[in-house]
C-alpha positions in Angstrom: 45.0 89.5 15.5 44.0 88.2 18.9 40.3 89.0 18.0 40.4 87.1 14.5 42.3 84.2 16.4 39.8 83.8 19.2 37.3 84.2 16.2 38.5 81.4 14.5 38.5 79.3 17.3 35.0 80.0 18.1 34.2 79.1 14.3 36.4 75.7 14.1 34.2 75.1 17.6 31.0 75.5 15.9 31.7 73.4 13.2 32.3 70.5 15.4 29.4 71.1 17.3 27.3 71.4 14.8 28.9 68.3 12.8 28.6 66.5 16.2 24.8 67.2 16.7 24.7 66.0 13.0 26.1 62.5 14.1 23.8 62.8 16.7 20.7 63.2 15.1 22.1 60.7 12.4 22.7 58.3 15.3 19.2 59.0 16.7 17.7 58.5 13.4 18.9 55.0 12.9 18.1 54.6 16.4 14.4 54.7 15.8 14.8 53.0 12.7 16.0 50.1 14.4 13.5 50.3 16.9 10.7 50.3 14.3 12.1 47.3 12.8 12.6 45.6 15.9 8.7 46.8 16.7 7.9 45.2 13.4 9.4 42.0 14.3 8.1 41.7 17.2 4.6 42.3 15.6 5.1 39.6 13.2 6.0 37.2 15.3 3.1 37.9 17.5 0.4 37.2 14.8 2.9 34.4 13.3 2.6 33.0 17.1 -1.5 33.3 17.1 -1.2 31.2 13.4 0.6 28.4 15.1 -2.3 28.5 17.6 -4.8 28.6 15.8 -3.1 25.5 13.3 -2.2 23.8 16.4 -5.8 23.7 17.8 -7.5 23.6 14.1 -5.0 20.2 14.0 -5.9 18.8 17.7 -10.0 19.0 16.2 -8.7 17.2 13.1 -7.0 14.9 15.2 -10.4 14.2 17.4 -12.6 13.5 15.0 -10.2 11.1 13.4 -10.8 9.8 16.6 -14.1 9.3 16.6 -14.0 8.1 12.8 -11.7 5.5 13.6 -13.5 4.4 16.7 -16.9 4.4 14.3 -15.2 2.1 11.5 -13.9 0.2 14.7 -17.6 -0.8 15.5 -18.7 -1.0 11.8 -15.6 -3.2 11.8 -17.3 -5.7 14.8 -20.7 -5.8 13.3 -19.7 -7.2 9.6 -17.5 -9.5 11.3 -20.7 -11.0 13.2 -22.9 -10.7 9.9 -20.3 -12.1 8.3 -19.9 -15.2 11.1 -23.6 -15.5 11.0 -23.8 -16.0 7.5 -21.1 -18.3 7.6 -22.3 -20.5 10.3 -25.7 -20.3 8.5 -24.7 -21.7 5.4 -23.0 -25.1 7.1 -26.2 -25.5 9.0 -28.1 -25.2 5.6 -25.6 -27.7 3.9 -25.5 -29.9 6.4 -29.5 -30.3 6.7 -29.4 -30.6 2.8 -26.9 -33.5 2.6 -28.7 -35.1 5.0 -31.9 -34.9 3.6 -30.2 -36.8 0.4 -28.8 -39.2 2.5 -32.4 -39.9 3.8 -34.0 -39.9 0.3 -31.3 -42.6 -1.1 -31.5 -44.5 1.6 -35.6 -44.8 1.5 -34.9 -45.8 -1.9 -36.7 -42.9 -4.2 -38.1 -45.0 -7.4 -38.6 -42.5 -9.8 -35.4 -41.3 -11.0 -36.8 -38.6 -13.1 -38.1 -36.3 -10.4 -34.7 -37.2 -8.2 -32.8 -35.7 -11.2 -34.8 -32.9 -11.5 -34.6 -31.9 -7.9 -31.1 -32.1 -7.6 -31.2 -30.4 -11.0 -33.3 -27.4 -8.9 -31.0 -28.0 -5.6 -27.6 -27.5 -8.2 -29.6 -24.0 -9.3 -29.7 -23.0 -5.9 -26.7 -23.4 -5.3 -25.2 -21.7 -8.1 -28.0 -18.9 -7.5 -26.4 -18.2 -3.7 -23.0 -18.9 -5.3 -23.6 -15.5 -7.3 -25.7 -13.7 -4.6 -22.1 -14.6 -1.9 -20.0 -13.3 -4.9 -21.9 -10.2 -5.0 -21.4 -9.5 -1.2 -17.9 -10.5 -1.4 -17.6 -7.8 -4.1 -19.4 -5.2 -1.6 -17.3 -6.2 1.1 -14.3 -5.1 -1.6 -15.3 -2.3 -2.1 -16.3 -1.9 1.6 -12.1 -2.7 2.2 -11.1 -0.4 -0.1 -13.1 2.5 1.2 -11.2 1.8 4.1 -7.9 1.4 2.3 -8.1 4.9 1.2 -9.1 6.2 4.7 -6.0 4.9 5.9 -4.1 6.6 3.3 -6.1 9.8 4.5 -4.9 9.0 8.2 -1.3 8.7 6.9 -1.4 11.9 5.3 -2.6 13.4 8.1 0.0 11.9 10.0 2.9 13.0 7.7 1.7 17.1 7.9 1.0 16.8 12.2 4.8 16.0 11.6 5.7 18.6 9.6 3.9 21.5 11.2 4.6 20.3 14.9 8.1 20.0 15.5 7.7 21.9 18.5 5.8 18.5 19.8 7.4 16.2 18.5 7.4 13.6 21.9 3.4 13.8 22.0 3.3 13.7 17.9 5.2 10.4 18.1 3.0 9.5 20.9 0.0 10.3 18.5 1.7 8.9 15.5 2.1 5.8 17.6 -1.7 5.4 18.5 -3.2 5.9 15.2 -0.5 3.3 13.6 -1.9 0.9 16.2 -5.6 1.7 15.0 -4.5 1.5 11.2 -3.1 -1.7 11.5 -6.4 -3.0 13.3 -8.5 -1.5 10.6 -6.2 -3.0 7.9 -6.0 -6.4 10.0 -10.1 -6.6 10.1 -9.8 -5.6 6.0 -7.6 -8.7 5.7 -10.1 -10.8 8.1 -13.0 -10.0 6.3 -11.5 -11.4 2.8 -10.6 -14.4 5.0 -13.8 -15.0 6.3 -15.2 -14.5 3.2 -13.9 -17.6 1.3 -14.5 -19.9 4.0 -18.3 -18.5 3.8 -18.0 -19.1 -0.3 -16.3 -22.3 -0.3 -18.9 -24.0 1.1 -21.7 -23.9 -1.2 -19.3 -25.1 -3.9 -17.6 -27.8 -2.5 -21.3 -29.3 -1.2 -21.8 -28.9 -4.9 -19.3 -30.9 -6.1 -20.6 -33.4 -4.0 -23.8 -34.1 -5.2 -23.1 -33.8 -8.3 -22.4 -37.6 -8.8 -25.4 -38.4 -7.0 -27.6 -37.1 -9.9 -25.7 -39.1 -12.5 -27.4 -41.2 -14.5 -25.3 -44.4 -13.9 -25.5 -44.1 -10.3 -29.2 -43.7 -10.3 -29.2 -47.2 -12.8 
Protein backbone atom coordinates (compact mmCIF):
# COMPACT_ATOMS: atom_id res chain seq x y z
CA UNK A 1 0.00 0.00 0.00
CA UNK A 2 2.87 2.32 0.88
CA UNK A 3 4.50 1.33 -2.59
CA UNK A 4 1.20 2.07 -4.62
CA UNK A 5 0.79 5.41 -2.56
CA UNK A 6 4.28 6.72 -3.08
CA UNK A 7 3.50 5.47 -6.73
CA UNK A 8 0.75 7.56 -7.08
CA UNK A 9 2.39 10.46 -5.82
CA UNK A 10 5.16 10.10 -8.16
CA UNK A 11 2.39 9.91 -11.08
CA UNK A 12 0.12 12.98 -9.85
CA UNK A 13 3.95 14.66 -9.82
CA UNK A 14 4.49 13.94 -13.36
CA UNK A 15 1.45 15.07 -14.54
CA UNK A 16 2.03 18.49 -13.20
CA UNK A 17 5.35 18.54 -14.54
CA UNK A 18 4.64 17.59 -17.59
CA UNK A 19 1.34 19.93 -17.76
CA UNK A 20 3.68 22.70 -16.39
CA UNK A 21 6.41 22.25 -19.22
CA UNK A 22 3.31 22.28 -21.49
CA UNK A 23 2.41 25.87 -20.21
CA UNK A 24 5.82 26.44 -20.69
CA UNK A 25 6.46 25.74 -24.05
CA UNK A 26 2.88 27.29 -24.70
CA UNK A 27 4.13 30.35 -22.95
CA UNK A 28 7.39 30.31 -25.00
CA UNK A 29 5.54 29.83 -28.08
CA UNK A 30 3.54 32.90 -27.90
CA UNK A 31 6.64 34.38 -26.61
CA UNK A 32 8.27 34.27 -30.07
CA UNK A 33 5.21 34.90 -31.67
CA UNK A 34 5.07 38.17 -30.13
CA UNK A 35 8.51 38.83 -30.77
CA UNK A 36 8.07 38.10 -34.53
CA UNK A 37 5.26 40.49 -34.66
CA UNK A 38 6.99 43.07 -32.81
CA UNK A 39 10.10 42.27 -35.40
CA UNK A 40 7.59 42.84 -38.11
CA UNK A 41 6.50 46.10 -36.80
CA UNK A 42 9.43 47.30 -36.30
CA UNK A 43 10.37 46.39 -39.99
CA UNK A 44 7.55 48.15 -41.33
CA UNK A 45 8.00 51.05 -39.79
CA UNK A 46 11.53 51.18 -40.76
CA UNK A 47 10.78 51.13 -44.62
CA UNK A 48 7.44 53.25 -43.85
CA UNK A 49 10.23 55.79 -42.19
CA UNK A 50 12.59 55.56 -45.50
CA UNK A 51 9.03 56.43 -47.62
CA UNK A 52 8.54 59.54 -45.61
CA UNK A 53 12.12 60.36 -46.58
CA UNK A 54 12.19 59.75 -49.61
CA UNK A 55 8.47 61.88 -50.05
CA UNK A 56 9.94 64.44 -47.82
CA UNK A 57 13.04 65.05 -50.05
CA UNK A 58 11.10 64.16 -53.43
CA UNK A 59 8.64 67.29 -51.96
CA UNK A 60 11.67 69.72 -50.89
CA UNK A 61 12.91 69.28 -55.05
CA UNK A 62 9.27 69.92 -55.93
CA UNK A 63 9.32 72.76 -53.73
CA UNK A 64 12.74 74.20 -55.42
CA UNK A 65 11.99 74.25 -58.66
CA UNK A 66 8.74 75.97 -57.89
CA UNK A 67 11.21 78.21 -56.77
CA UNK A 68 12.94 78.77 -59.66
CA UNK A 69 9.63 78.77 -61.73
CA UNK A 70 8.25 81.37 -59.84
CA UNK A 71 11.39 83.42 -59.78
CA UNK A 72 11.42 82.83 -63.90
CA UNK A 73 7.70 84.13 -64.35
CA UNK A 74 8.94 86.87 -61.83
CA UNK A 75 11.37 88.14 -64.53
CA UNK A 76 9.11 87.26 -67.50
CA UNK A 77 6.77 89.28 -65.27
CA UNK A 78 9.34 92.57 -65.35
CA UNK A 79 10.11 92.34 -69.01
CA UNK A 80 6.32 92.52 -70.43
CA UNK A 81 5.69 95.19 -68.00
CA UNK A 82 8.62 97.27 -69.84
CA UNK A 83 7.36 96.04 -73.41
CA UNK A 84 4.30 96.88 -72.38
CA UNK A 85 5.39 100.63 -70.90
CA UNK A 86 7.35 100.97 -74.13
CA UNK A 87 4.61 100.42 -76.22
CA UNK A 88 2.49 102.52 -74.28
CA UNK A 89 4.70 105.50 -74.09
CA UNK A 90 5.29 104.89 -77.89
CA UNK A 91 1.96 105.21 -78.98
CA UNK A 92 1.43 108.94 -77.08
CA UNK A 93 4.61 110.01 -78.78
CA UNK A 94 3.14 108.81 -82.18
CA UNK A 95 -0.28 110.52 -81.41
CA UNK A 96 0.97 113.41 -80.28
CA UNK A 97 3.40 113.96 -83.41
CA UNK A 98 0.26 113.16 -85.58
CA UNK A 99 -2.08 115.73 -84.02
CA UNK A 100 0.37 118.04 -84.39
CA UNK A 101 1.16 117.53 -87.78
CA UNK A 102 -2.86 118.26 -88.44
CA UNK A 103 -2.64 121.16 -86.48
CA UNK A 104 0.21 122.42 -88.78
CA UNK A 105 -1.60 121.36 -92.11
CA UNK A 106 -4.94 123.42 -90.99
CA UNK A 107 -3.24 126.05 -89.91
CA UNK A 108 -1.05 126.46 -93.45
CA UNK A 109 -4.39 126.34 -94.84
CA UNK A 110 -4.40 122.94 -97.18
CA UNK A 111 -6.62 124.01 -100.39
CA UNK A 112 -7.50 120.97 -101.79
CA UNK A 113 -9.99 119.35 -99.65
CA UNK A 114 -10.04 116.15 -101.53
CA UNK A 115 -6.56 114.83 -100.81
CA UNK A 116 -7.05 116.28 -96.95
CA UNK A 117 -10.08 113.81 -96.81
CA UNK A 118 -8.43 111.13 -98.20
CA UNK A 119 -5.49 111.31 -95.92
CA UNK A 120 -7.35 111.49 -92.87
CA UNK A 121 -9.37 108.78 -94.58
CA UNK A 122 -5.79 106.60 -94.78
CA UNK A 123 -4.67 108.21 -91.11
CA UNK A 124 -8.50 106.74 -89.61
CA UNK A 125 -7.31 103.15 -91.46
CA UNK A 126 -4.28 103.24 -89.49
CA UNK A 127 -5.66 103.73 -86.75
CA UNK A 128 -8.20 101.15 -86.83
CA UNK A 129 -5.41 98.80 -88.36
CA UNK A 130 -3.25 99.25 -84.87
CA UNK A 131 -6.57 99.30 -83.04
CA UNK A 132 -6.84 95.45 -84.12
CA UNK A 133 -3.13 94.65 -84.12
CA UNK A 134 -3.29 96.18 -79.85
CA UNK A 135 -6.48 94.02 -79.59
CA UNK A 136 -4.65 91.01 -80.76
CA UNK A 137 -1.75 91.50 -78.12
CA UNK A 138 -4.17 92.31 -75.48
CA UNK A 139 -5.68 88.92 -76.35
CA UNK A 140 -2.08 87.25 -76.07
CA UNK A 141 -1.44 88.91 -73.01
CA UNK A 142 -4.90 86.94 -71.86
CA UNK A 143 -3.98 84.14 -72.56
CA UNK A 144 -0.45 84.97 -71.24
CA UNK A 145 -2.61 85.70 -67.62
CA UNK A 146 -4.31 82.80 -67.73
CA UNK A 147 -1.41 80.49 -68.19
CA UNK A 148 -0.41 82.04 -65.18
CA UNK A 149 -3.77 81.73 -63.49
CA UNK A 150 -3.56 78.04 -63.79
CA UNK A 151 0.05 77.88 -62.49
CA UNK A 152 -1.11 79.46 -59.49
CA UNK A 153 -3.77 76.95 -59.05
CA UNK A 154 -0.87 74.34 -59.62
CA UNK A 155 1.12 76.22 -56.67
CA UNK A 156 -2.00 75.98 -54.48
CA UNK A 157 -2.36 72.40 -55.05
CA UNK A 158 0.92 71.85 -54.25
CA UNK A 159 0.46 73.74 -51.25
CA UNK A 160 -2.62 71.95 -49.98
CA UNK A 161 -0.68 68.19 -50.28
CA UNK A 162 2.96 69.77 -48.49
CA UNK A 163 0.12 70.23 -45.86
CA UNK A 164 -1.23 67.13 -45.81
CA UNK A 165 1.83 64.86 -46.03
CA UNK A 166 3.95 67.13 -43.59
CA UNK A 167 2.41 67.42 -40.41
CA UNK A 168 5.39 66.57 -38.84
CA UNK A 169 6.65 70.27 -40.13
CA UNK A 170 4.06 71.99 -39.82
CA UNK A 171 6.00 75.54 -38.41
CA UNK A 172 8.44 75.48 -41.55
CA UNK A 173 5.32 74.32 -43.95
CA UNK A 174 3.48 77.44 -42.75
CA UNK A 175 6.62 79.24 -43.17
CA UNK A 176 6.66 77.85 -46.77
CA UNK A 177 3.00 78.24 -47.25
CA UNK A 178 3.57 81.80 -46.25
CA UNK A 179 6.39 82.64 -48.93
CA UNK A 180 4.72 81.18 -51.92
CA UNK A 181 1.33 83.08 -50.96
CA UNK A 182 3.45 86.23 -50.95
CA UNK A 183 4.79 85.21 -54.59
CA UNK A 184 1.20 84.23 -55.82
CA UNK A 185 -0.24 87.26 -54.99
CA UNK A 186 2.71 89.23 -56.89
CA UNK A 187 2.24 87.01 -59.88
CA UNK A 188 -1.62 87.60 -59.66
CA UNK A 189 -0.94 91.42 -58.83
CA UNK A 190 1.40 91.83 -62.18
CA UNK A 191 -1.74 89.54 -64.06
CA UNK A 192 -4.01 92.37 -62.90
CA UNK A 193 -1.33 95.17 -63.95
CA UNK A 194 -0.86 93.95 -67.14
CA UNK A 195 -4.80 94.19 -68.04
CA UNK A 196 -4.45 97.72 -66.54
CA UNK A 197 -1.67 98.74 -68.54
CA UNK A 198 -3.21 97.42 -71.30
CA UNK A 199 -6.33 99.75 -71.75
CA UNK A 200 -4.45 102.76 -71.04
CA UNK A 201 -2.05 101.52 -74.10
CA UNK A 202 -5.57 100.87 -76.18
CA UNK A 203 -7.45 103.83 -75.30
CA UNK A 204 -5.28 106.00 -76.90
CA UNK A 205 -5.45 105.28 -80.47
CA UNK A 206 -9.29 105.51 -80.14
CA UNK A 207 -9.82 108.48 -78.38
CA UNK A 208 -7.11 110.35 -80.93
CA UNK A 209 -9.58 108.90 -83.33
CA UNK A 210 -12.54 110.40 -82.17
CA UNK A 211 -10.79 113.44 -82.43
CA UNK A 212 -10.10 113.82 -85.86
CA UNK A 213 -12.83 112.61 -86.97
CA UNK A 214 -14.61 116.02 -87.21
CA UNK A 215 -11.72 117.50 -88.78
CA UNK A 216 -12.35 115.39 -92.00
CA UNK A 217 -16.05 116.40 -92.18
CA UNK A 218 -17.25 117.93 -94.97
CA UNK A 219 -18.73 121.07 -93.40
CA UNK A 220 -15.78 121.85 -91.48
CA UNK A 221 -13.55 121.60 -94.50
CA UNK A 222 -16.41 124.20 -96.37
Amino acid sequence: EHTDRERREAQIRTEQLQNEIERLKNELTHKKEMIYEKDKLIQDAQYKSREIIFERQSVEDRISNEYKRLNELVDKNRLLEEELERMRRSQILENITVRRTDVINLDAGIVDSSNRIEELRSKINEFERRFSSEKASKESLQVQIKILEEENADLRDIMSQMRKRAQDDRRTDRDRNDEIQQLIARAESNARQYMSNFNIATTSPTSTLVRIIPISSPTKIS
